[in-house]
SETIMI-350434 format. One line per 8 residues: number of its first residue (from 1); their letters; for each residue x, z, y of C-alpha. Coordinates in steps of 0.02 Angstrom, whole numbers, plus 50000, padded with zeros to 5 digits. Each point is the difference from the previous one (the first is absolute). Last residue first. Example, Ala and Ser with C-alpha at 12.3 -4.5 7.8 and 13.67 -1.06 7.14 Angstrom:
BEGIN
2> sa> 50684,50357,49947  49931,50033,49828
//
This chain:
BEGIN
66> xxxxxxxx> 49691,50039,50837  49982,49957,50180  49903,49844,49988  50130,49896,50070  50138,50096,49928  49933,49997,49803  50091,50084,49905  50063,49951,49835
58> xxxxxxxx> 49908,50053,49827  49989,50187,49974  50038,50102,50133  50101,50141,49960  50061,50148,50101  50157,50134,50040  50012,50149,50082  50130,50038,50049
50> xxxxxxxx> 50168,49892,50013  50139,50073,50053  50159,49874,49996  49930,49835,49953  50146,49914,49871  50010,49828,49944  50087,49974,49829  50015,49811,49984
42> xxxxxxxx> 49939,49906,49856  49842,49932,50084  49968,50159,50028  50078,50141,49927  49929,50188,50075  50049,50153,50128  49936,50156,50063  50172,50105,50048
34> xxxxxxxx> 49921,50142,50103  49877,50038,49858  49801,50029,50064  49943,49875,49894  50101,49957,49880  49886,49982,49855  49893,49887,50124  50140,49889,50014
26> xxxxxxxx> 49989,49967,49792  49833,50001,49999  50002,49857,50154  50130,49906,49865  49892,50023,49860  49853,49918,50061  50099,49821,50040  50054,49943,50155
18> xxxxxxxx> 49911,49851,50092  50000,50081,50169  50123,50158,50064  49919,50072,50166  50116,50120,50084  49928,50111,50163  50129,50082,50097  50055,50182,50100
10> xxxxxxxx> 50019,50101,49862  49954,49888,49857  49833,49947,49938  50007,49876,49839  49862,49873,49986  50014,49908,49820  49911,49852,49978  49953,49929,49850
2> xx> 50023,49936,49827  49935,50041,49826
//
């Protein structure tokens, strides 16, 4: 299953689209570390503090607002 994953960070809001379930369950187990980090598209890519975390099933959709 794919979707969006909307991570909220200290002073940002990250939207990740087209990533599969286990990577947002993977961010949301690190939800409130310092070091929140995860591969994609074979590169580790790291957040900082991310908290919380949410899914979105399918993508978003920006002209409709979700």
């Amino acid at each position: 299953m794919k979707g969006t994953a909307i991570l909220f960070q200290e002073q940002d809001i990250t939207f990740i689209e087209n990533v599969d379930h286990s990577i947002y369950v993977e961010l949301k187990d690190q939800c409130g570390n310092a070091n929140c980090r995860c591969k994609l598209d074979e590169k580790m890519v790291e957040f900082g503090l991310v908290s919380p975390v949410f899914w979105h099933e399918d993508e978003v959709d920006w002209d409709y607002g979700y």
